[in-house]
C-alpha positions, 0 to 999 in steps of 0.5 A, spaced: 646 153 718 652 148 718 657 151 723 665 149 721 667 144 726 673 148 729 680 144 729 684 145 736 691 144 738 692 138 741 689 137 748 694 131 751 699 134 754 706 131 753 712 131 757 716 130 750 714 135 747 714 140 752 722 138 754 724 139 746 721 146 746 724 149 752 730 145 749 729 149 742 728 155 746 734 154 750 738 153 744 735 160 740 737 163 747 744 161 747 746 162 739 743 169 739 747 169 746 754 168 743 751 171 736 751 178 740 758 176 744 762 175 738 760 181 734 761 186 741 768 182 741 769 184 733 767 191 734 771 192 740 778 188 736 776 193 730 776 200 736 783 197 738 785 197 731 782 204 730 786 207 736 792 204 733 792 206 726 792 213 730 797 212 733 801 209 729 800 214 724 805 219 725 812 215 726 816 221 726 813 224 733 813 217 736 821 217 734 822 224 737 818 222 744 822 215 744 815 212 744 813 205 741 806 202 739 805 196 740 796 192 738 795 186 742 787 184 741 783 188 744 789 192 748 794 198 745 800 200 748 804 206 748 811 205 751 818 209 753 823 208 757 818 212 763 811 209 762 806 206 760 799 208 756 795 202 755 788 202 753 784 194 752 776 195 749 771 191 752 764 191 752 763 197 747 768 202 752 776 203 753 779 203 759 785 207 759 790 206 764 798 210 765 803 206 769 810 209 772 816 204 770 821 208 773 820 205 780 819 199 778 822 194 782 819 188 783 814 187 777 815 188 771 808 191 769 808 198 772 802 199 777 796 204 774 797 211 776 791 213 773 785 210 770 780 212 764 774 210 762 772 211 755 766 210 750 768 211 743 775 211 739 775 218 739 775 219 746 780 213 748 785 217 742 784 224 747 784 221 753 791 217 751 794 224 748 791 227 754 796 222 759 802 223 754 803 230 756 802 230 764 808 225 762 812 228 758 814 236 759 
């Protein structure tokens, strides 16, 4: 009975070789690392985007409240004279902030009163809704 001599992988070691596959690994690893960032960032850009279309959705109730949106990236901003109301998406969640600016004295960033973290454009849209009206009666 004839046997088929089996083929085996290459026996000798290789510095060269073993240096270009952890190369090759390092490189998958890094590509699909920045694939993954750039999409997150995308979809954080298109949330930002999202809340403010809802926001500026109504401008006659944005005149009425002398309120002003504003689309900055990944931060949106809803403004008076008295406060502001910012919500920056990252990493797939909201942070939603409210700052005083009546007493304001040396910056002129107002300092957060209250603070929200969020996970859908829905929720950061009631959250915002939600810091607009403890601020205006």
């Amino acid at each position: 009975m004839n046997i088929p001599a089996r083929k085996n992988a290459p026996t000798t070691l290789s510095l060269r070789h073993a240096f270009e596959v952890e190369q090759a690994r390092r490189e998958a690893e890094r590509y699909a690392r920045e694939e993954a960032d750039r999409r997150q960032q995308e979809e954080d850009l298109s949330r930002a985007e999202q809340l403010y279309d809802a926001l500026i959705g109504d401008p006659a109730f944005l005149t009425a409240h002398n309120l002003t949106a504003d689309w900055r990236r990944y931060s949106v901003h809803l403004e008076s004279p008295e406060f502001r109301i910012r919500a920056y998406f990252e990493a797939g969640q909201a942070s939603i902030t409210v700052g005083d600016k009546r007493n304001v004295a040396v910056s002129a960033t107002p300092a957060p009163m209250k603070r929200e973290e969020v996970d859908s454009v829905a929720d950061a849209l009631r959250v915002v809704a939600q810091f607009l009206a403890d601020e205006i009666p």
